[in-house]
N, C-alpha and C positions, 0 to 999 in steps of 0.2 A: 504494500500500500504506500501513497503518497508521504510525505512529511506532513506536520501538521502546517495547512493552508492556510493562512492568513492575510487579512488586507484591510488594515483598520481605515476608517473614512469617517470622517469628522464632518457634525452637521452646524448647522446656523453660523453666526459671527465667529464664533469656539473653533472653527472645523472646517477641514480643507478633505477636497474630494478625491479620494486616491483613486479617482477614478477604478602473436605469434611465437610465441617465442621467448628472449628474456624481460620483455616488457609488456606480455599481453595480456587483455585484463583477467583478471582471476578466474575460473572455469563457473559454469553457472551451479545455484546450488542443486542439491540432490536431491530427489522429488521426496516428500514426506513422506511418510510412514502410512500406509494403508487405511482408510477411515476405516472406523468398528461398525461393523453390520447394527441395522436398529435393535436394539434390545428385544428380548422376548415381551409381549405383552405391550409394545410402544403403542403409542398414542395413533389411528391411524388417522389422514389426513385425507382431505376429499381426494379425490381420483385426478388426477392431472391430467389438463387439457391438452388435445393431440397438437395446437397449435401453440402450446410453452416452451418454443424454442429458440434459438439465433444459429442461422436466420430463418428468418417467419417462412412457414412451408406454400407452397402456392397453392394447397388447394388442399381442404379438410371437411370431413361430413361423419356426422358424428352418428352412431348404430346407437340407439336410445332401448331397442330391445334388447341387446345385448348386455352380460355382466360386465365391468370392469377387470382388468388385469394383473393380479399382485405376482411380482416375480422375490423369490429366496434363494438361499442355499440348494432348495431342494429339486429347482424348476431347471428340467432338460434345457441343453442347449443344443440342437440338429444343426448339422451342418457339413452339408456332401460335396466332395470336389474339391479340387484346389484351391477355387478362388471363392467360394465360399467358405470352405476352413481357413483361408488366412484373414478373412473379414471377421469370422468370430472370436478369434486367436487375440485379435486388436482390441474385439469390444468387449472382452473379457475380461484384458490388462486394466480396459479405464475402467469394468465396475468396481474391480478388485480393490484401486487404487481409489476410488470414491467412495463407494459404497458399503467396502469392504464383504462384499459377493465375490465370493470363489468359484464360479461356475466354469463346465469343461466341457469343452464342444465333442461330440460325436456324432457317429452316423451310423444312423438305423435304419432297417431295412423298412420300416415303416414309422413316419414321423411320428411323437408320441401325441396323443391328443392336446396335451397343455404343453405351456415353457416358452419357448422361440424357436423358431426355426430362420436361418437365414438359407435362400436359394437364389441359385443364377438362372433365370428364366429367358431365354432368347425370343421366345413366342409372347412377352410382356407388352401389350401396346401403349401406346402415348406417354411413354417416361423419355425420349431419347436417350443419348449416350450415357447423361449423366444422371439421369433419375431413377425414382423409385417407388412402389408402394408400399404401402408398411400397413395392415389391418389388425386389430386388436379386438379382442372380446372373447368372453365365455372362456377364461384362462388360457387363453393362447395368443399369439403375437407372430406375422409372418412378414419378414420382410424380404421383398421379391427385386430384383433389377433383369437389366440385358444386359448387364457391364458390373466387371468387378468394382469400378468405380463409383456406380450407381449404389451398389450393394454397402460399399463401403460408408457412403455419405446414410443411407438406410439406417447403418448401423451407428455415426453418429450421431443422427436424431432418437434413434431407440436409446441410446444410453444419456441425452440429456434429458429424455422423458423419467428414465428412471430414477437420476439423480436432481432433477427437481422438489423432491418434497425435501424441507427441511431436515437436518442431521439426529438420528435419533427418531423420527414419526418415517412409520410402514407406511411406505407409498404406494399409490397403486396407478394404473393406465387408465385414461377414459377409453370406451369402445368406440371406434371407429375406423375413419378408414382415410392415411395420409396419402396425396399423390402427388408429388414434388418432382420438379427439376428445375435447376437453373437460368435462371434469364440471360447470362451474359456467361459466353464463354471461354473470355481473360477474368479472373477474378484473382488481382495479386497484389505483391507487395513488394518494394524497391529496398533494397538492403545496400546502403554504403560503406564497403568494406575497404573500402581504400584510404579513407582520410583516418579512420581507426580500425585494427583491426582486430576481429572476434573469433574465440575460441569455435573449432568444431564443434566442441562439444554445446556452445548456444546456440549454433546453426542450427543443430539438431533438435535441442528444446525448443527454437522457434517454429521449425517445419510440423513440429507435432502440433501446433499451438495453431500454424496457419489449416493444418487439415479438420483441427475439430472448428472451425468457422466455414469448413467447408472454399475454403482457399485453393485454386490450383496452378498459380505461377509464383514464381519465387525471381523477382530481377534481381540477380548480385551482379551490384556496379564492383568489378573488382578492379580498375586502372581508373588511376586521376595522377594531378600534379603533384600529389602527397603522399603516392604507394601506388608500388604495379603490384599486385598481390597474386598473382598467379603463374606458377613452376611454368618457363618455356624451357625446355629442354636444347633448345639450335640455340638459343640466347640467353645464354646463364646469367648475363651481367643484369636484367633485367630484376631478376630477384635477391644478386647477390647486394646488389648497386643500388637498384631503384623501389627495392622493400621499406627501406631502412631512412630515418630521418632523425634531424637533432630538432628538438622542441624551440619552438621562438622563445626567448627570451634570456636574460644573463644568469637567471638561478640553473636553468639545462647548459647553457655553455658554462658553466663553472662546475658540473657535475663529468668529471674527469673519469674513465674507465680504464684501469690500470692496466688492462692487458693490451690497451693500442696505446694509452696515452693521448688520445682524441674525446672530443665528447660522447657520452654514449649516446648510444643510437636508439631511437623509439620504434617499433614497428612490426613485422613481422610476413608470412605469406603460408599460401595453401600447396601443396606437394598434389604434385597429377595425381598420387596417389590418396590422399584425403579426398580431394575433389569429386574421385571415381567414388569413392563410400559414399560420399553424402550427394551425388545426384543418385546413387542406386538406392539409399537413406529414403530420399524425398519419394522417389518412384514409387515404391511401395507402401505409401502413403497419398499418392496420387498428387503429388505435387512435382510440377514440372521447371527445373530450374534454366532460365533464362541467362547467361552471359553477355557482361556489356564491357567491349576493349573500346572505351572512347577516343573517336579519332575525329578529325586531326586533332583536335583542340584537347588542353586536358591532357597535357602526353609529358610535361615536364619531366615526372621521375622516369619515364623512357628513353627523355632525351639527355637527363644527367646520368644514364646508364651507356647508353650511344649516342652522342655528341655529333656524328656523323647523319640522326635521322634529322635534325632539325636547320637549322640556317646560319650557323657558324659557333654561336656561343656553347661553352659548356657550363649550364647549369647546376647547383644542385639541390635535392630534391627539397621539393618547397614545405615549409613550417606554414605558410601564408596563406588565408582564404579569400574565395573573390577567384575574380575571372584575369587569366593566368595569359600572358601574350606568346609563350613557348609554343611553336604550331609542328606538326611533320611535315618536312618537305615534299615535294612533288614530283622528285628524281625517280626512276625504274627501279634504282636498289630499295629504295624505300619503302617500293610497292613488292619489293620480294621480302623483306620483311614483313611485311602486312602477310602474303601468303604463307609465308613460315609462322607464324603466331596460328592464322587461322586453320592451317593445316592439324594442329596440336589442339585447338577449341574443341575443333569440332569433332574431333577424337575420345574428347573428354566431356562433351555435350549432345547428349543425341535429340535439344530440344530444336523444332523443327524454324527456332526462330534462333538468329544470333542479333545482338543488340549493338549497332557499330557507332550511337552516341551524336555528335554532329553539331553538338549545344554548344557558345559561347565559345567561338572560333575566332577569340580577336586577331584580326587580321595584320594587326603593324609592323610585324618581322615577314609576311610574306611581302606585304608592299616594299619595305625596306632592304629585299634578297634581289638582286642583281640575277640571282639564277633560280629563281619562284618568277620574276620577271620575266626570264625570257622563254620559261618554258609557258609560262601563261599565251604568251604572244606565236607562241610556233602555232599551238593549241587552237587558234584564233578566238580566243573566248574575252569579253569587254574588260570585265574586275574581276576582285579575288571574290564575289560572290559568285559568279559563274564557274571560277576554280574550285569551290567546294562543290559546288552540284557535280562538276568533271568526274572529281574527288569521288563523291558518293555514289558518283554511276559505276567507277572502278569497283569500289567494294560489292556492289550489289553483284557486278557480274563473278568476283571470285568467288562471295558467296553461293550462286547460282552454279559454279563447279564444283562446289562443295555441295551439295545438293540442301542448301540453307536458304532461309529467307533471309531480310534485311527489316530489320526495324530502325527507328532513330527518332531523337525528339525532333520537333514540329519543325527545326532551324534547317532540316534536310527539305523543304518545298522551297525553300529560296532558293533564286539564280540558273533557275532551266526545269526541263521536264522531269520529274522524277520516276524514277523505274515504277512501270506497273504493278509488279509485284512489291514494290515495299509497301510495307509498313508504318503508319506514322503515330508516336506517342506526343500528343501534345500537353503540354507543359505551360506556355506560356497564354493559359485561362485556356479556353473553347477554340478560338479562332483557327487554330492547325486542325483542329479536329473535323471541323465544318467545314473549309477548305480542301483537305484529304479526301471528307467522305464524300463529296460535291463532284471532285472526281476520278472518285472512284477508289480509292485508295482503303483499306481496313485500316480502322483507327484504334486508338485506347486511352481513355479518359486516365489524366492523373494530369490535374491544373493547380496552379500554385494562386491565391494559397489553401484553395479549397480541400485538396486533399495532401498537403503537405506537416504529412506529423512532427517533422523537427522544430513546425512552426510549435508555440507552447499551445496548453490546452483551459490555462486561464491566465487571470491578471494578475492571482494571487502574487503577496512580496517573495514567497523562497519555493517557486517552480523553480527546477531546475533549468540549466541551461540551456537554450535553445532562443530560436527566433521570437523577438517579443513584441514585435510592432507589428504581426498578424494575428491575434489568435484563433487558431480554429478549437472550438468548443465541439464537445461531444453533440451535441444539438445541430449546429453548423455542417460538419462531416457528414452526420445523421441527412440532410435535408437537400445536399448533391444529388444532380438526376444527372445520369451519363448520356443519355441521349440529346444532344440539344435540341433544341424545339425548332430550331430554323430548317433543319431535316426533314424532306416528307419520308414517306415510306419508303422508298426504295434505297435514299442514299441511307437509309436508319440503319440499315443491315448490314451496313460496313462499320458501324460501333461493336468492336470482340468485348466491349467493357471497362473500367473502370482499376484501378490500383492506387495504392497510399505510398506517396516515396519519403522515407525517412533517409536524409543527411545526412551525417554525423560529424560533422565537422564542431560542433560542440557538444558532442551526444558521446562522450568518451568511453563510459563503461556498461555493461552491461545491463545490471540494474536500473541504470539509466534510459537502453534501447527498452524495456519493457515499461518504463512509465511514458513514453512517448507514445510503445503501440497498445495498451490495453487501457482501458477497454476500446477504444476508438477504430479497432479492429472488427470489433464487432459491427458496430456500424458500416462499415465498409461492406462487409460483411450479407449486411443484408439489403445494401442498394445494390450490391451485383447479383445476389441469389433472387430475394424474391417479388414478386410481380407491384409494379408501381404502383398499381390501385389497392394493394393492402398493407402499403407499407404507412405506418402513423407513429411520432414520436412518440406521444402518451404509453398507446400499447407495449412500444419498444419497453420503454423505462418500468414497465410494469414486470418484465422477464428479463430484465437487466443481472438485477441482487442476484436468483441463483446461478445466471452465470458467473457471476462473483466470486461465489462461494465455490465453485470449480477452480475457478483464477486459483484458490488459497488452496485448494486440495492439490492439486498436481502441482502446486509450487513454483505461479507464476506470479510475478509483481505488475502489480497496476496500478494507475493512479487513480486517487479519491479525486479528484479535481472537482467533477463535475457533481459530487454531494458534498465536499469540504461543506462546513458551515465558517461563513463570513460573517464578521461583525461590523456594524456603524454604532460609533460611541460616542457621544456628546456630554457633557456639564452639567448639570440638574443642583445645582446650588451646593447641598453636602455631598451630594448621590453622584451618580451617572446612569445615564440612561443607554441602555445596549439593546439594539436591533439585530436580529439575527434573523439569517438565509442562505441558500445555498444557490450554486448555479442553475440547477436544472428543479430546483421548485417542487423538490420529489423525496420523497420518504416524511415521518416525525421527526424534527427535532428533539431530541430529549438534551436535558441539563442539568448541573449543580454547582453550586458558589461556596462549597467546602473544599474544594482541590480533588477533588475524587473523581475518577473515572466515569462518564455516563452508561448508566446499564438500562435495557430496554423498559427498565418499568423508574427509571429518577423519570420527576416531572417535565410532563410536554410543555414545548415554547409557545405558545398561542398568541402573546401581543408583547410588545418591547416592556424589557427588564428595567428594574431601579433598584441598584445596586452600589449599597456605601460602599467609601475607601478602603481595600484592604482584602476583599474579598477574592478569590479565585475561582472563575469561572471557566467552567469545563462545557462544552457541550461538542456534540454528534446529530448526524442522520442515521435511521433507523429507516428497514424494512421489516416490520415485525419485530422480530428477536434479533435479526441482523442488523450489524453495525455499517455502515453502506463506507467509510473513510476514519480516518485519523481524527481524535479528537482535537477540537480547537481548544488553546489553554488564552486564558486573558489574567492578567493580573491584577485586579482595576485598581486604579490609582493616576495621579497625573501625568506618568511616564508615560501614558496613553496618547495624550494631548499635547505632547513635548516631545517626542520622539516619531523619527521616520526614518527607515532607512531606503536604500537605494528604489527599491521597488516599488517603496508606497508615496515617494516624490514622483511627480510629473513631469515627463521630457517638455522639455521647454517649446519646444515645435511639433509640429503634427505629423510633418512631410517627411520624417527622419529616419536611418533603420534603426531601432533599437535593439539590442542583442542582450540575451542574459550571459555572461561569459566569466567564465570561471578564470578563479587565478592560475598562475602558472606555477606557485611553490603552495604548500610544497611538495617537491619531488614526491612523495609517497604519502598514504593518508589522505582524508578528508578537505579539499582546499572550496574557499568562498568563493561566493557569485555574487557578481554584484551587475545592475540593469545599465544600460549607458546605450544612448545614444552616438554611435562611433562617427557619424557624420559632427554631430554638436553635441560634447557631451556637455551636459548644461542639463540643471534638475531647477522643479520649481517647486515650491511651496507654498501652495495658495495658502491666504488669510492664517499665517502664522501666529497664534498669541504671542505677542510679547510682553501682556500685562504680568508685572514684579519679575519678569525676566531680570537678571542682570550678566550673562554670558552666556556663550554657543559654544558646544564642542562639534566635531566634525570630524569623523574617522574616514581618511582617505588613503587609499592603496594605489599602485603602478601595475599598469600592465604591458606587454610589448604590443604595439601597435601591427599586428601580423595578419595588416589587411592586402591584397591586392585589389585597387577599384578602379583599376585602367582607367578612362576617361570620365570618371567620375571624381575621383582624386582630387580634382578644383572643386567640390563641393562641400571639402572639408573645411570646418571654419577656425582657423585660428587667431587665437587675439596674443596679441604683442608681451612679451615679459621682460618687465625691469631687470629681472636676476636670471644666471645662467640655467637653474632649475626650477623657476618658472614662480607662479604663485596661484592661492588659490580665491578667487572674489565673491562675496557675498555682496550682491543689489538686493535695495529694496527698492520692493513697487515697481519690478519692471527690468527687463535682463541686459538694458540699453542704457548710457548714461554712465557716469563716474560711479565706482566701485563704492559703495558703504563701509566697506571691512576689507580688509588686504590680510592673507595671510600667507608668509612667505614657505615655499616646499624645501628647503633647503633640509629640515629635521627630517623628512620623509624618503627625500633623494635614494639613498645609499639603502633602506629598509624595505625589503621584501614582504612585508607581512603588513597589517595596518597600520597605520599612524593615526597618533590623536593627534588635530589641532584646535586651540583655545581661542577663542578673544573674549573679552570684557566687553560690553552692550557697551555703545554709546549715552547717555542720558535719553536722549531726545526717542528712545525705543518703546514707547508705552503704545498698547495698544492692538491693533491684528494688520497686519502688512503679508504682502506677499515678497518671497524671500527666493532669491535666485543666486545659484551655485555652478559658477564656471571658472575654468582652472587659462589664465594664460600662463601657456607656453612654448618655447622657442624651437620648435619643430614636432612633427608626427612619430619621433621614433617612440616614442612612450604615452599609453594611454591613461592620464588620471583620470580616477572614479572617486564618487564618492562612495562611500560605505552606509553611514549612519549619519543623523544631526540628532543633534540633542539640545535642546532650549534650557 
């Protein structure tokens, strides 16, 4: 689960509106411990409905003559054949591991009257490839496909029907009769292994994690400017060279590795032979994994490993995020490299698609190459936009003797005609995709920032790290239609569907990639699977909790985000008065003002609290008896109304990116995050009291400036500094205008960890002013933040 979520907001005059290897992360943890089967005599619970799943089944009808279903220890499990016995083999593992149901499949020469039977029926109509039926009643349960695949998705709707009732109450089935298949048949998820990279063994946790949402593509971006991550065996230097990187900043270059006497290197890669395990892993889970070697662009650690693929410079591999000008040239040896990488892909990928990238191809070193120049011009093609389309027509055709398709984000329909057979992912909102499918092209919905998970999932102060100046909210992701409406019927058919692309360019550990993708997976989840006319947030969040409660059984981490409880706190003369909510408006609130944990029966929040100094206030959402996130802690007192830290100040501009970005020390351990706007960092503080103020503290920390923003770079704003390491100015009333308060960084300089700085209020401070916090300094190589202010 999440941290505990907070984001206090201050009402009336009082109150301001807060609106691989030796360094890779830890292996994920190890699934729990078996739940205990319900007690003898448990409490039994109504019969759960055929449609209490994720995702919502397309089509349910309920047998009202028929008994309901209870399955036990004691209830047959059938199942004939090979690919039926390995469907039951699967949904055995997860009762066992839920429910704590030991069941063991066999095959009988006649099915037994009760229990489950799972069959592979080739004679099944109207399910296509990937669907099923599943009928229940009068103690028995049959779930039928045409496709082992079908069967297997079967099987994980029978096992969330079963592990729906609460932990401890006998559950039982309703009767009736499930007939499901899929809407869209890309339904995936973008994995950024190359800016950090993850243990097999998460991959593994992930792929299981994507098949129970009934997920069937897996895009592992394994090559960028910051890690080639994939064994080419004709080009060693690629992984021995272009795996491996030194972190931005002077706490990693002063972390010295004895046995080279160089900095140590951050990073790691996947061996052909892992790779071979875990798409043959996914396979058998029905998930199909996708490889992306992004070309040209995006090729840095390629080109700091072969200095010959790009246009003179030798690079090394980048620390820096942002859009990178390192491009591959457009010589003939270049393009036998490309065949030699892809000859080895597709040896180690038998998905029918290969992903060749094509995104943010800044052009200035091919313009600037005297031999990108003249081969563009033999070529006779106008600019370097035409040269990428050249570009992408070559790939398509090696592709194409490679017996592969070509996919690529939406930047591949610029600069000429693109190959009939590709493929287009668009990225950049709808436009590529309505474009593509217009003519004619199969497209796949995954637009920024609709469905980009790295973006954060609230406004809470201590979400972790990720993009802060979009957020996609569980509701938001929820509320994506992949088809765009500009689409009549015919070009509609070229949408394969939808996917969620997670980043990780500040998405470091693992722990971390799982409070990005859950729950919001779910969601995704159920706008590829089931049919638009019954898809409804409400219902969603009504079948959310027990898949919660799954999340915690197989020992996956997710964020509370969207049931955190948030408070607004205001001044009530001796008292304060506390408002409490949550994002999505769903479960009880439960509470208490002794410090104690909230349990489902402390008292419900029904109208905002009045609560003297001194008291600690705990509260939670609840679904029932579950706890839906992390308790909120408050400690009321004026610390409340005197204190903000970076998250719960307001970026001084609207137009900015904001990034939550973590520090860079230390080296090992837990390090802080602090919000900043990297264009202006500049925080504001509406209507601060300063009444009986008489000093500010201000905890401000350094970080390395390890942006690349090609021609955007002039839109950085820096203000002038008196002193060599700069200072930090507090305005009032307004972020323009001569400084109120100067405080010099010089105590801060040389200190990797936070710094307090002081000053003494002026006189003239009485009152509630708006207070603004921006640092001049004498260049972009170091990013001050603020941390904290304290009144």
């Amino acid at each position: 689960m999440s941290r505990v979520l907070t984001n206090l907001v201050l009402a009336a005059a009082l109150a301001a509106t807060l609106g691989a290897c030796s360094r890779e992360p830890a292996p994920a943890a190890p699934p729990q411990a078996a739940a205990p089967a319900p007690p003898a005599g448990a409490t039994a619970s109504a019969p759960v409905a055929l449609d209490a799943i994720v995702p919502l089944p397309a089509q349910v009808e309920a047998a009202p003559g028929k008994a309901p279903v209870s399955v036990d220890a004691s209830s047959p499990l059938q199942a004939c054949g090979g690919a039926a016995e390995n469907v039951a083999r699967h949904f055995a593992g997860l009762l066992q591991r839920t429910r704590g149901l030991a069941l063991r499949a066999q095959c009988q020469a006649a099915a037994p009257a009760n229990g489950i039977e799972f069959r592979l029926d080739a004679q099944l109509a109207d399910t296509g490839a990937e669907g099923y039926r599943l009928e229940a009643g009068d103690g028995r349960v049959l779930v039928r496909a045409r496709s082992e695949a079908g069967l297997f998705y079967g099987a994980v709707s029978l096992w969330q029907l079963l592990s729906a009732a609460p932990p401890g109450a006998a559950g039982a089935i309703a009767a009736g009769r499930i007939d499901d298949a899929p809407r869209y048949s890309w339904r995936g998820l973008m994995l950024d292994s190359a800016r950090h990279y993850q243990s097999p063994e998460f991959i593994r946790k992930l792929i299981d994690a994507m098949a129970l949402h009934k997920l069937n593509t897996l895009h592992w971006h394994l090559t960028d400017d910051q890690g080639w991550r994939i064994e080419i065996k004709k080009w060693p230097l690629l992984t021995e060279v272009g795996a491996w990187r030194v972190p931005a900043g002077p706490v990693a270059a002063a972390d010295i590795d004895p046995a080279t006497g160089q900095p140590r290197r951050y990073g790691g890669y996947y061996t052909q032979e892992q790779i071979r395990e875990l798409v043959q892993y996914a396979a058998a889970r029905h998930v199909t994994i996708v490889p992306e070697i992004d070309m040209p662009g995006h090729m840095q650690a390629a080109i700091a490993a072969y200095p010959q693929l790009g246009t003179g410079e030798k690079p090394p591999v980048s620390a820096e995020w942002g859009v990178h000008t390192y491009l591959l040239n457009v010589e003939e040896s270049t393009f036998q490299f490309i065949d030699d990488v892809l000859d080895e892909v597709v040896a180690l990928f038998p998905a029918p698609y290969i992903h060749i990238g094509g995104d943010e191809a800044a052009k200035d070193r091919w313009i600037a190459s005297p031999q990108v120049q003249a081969r563009r011009k033999a070529l006779g093609l106008k600019d370097e936009v035409a040269l990428q389309a050249w570009f992408v027509a070559r790939l398509e055709k090696s592709l194409e003797r490679h017996g592969r398709k070509l996919i690529g984000w939406d930047e591949i329909l610029e600069g000429g005609e693109l190959p009939a057979s590709a493929t287009v992912m668009s990225w950049r909102g709808t436009k590529g995709a309505i474009e593509a499918a217009r003519a004619g092209h199969d497209v796949v919905l995954s637009p920024s920032p609709d469905l980009y998970i790295n973006n954060l999932q609230s406004d809470a102060a201590d979400e972790p790290p990720g993009r802060y100046d979009m957020v996609v909210t569980l509701e938001k992701l929820y509320g994506f239609e992949p088809t765009p409406a500009e689409l009549d019927a015919q070009q509609a058919r070229h949408v394969l569907g939808a996917q969620v692309n997670l980043w990780t360019e500040h998405i470091r550990t693992a722990e971390r990639i799982e409070h990005a993708v859950f729950p919001r997976l779910a969601a995704l989840a159920e706008i590829d699977w089931s049919p638009r006319e019954r898809r409804d947030w409400n219902n969603f969040l009504q079948r959310l909790p027990a898949l919660l409660e799954r999340y915690r059984q197989l020992g996956i981490g997710y964020a509370g985000s969207a049931f955190a409880v948030r408070a607004t706190v205001a001044a009530a003369g001796d008292a304060m008065t506390v408002t409490l909510a949550n994002q999505a408006h769903f479960g009880d609130i439960r509470y208490t003002d002794d410090g104690s944990e909230p349990q489902p029966t402390s008292p419900q929040y029904t109208a905002p609290l009045s609560l003297p100094r001194g008291k600690v206030l705990q509260a939670a959402a609840f679904a029932g008896t579950q706890r839906l996130s992390a308790p909120l802690r408050l400690e009321i007192g004026d610390a409340l109304l005197r204190t903000r830290n970076s998250g719960e100040l307001r970026p001084c501009r609207e137009n900015g990116m904001v990034l939550r970005l973590e520090d860079d020390a230390p080296l090992a351990g837990e390090r802080k995050s602090y919000s900043v706007d990297i264009f202006d960092a500049c925080w504001l503080w509406p209507k601060a009291d300063l009444a009986q103020a008489r000093a500010i503290e201000i905890d401000v920390a350094n970080l390395p400036y390890n942006f690349q923003l090609w021609h955007d770079i002039k839109n950085v704003k820096l203000r002038p500094a008196a002193t060599a390491e700069g200072e930090l100015e507090i305005r009032r009333d307004g972020c323009d205008g001569k400084p109120w308060i100067t405080l010099p960084l010089k105590p801060a300089a040389g200190n990797h960890a936070v710094t307090t700085l002081r000053a003494e209020l002026p006189k003239d401070s009485a009152g509630a002013h708006d207070l603004c916090f921006v640092f001049a300094r004498p260049d972009t190589q170091t990013l001050w933040v603020v941390d904290e202010v304290r009144i």
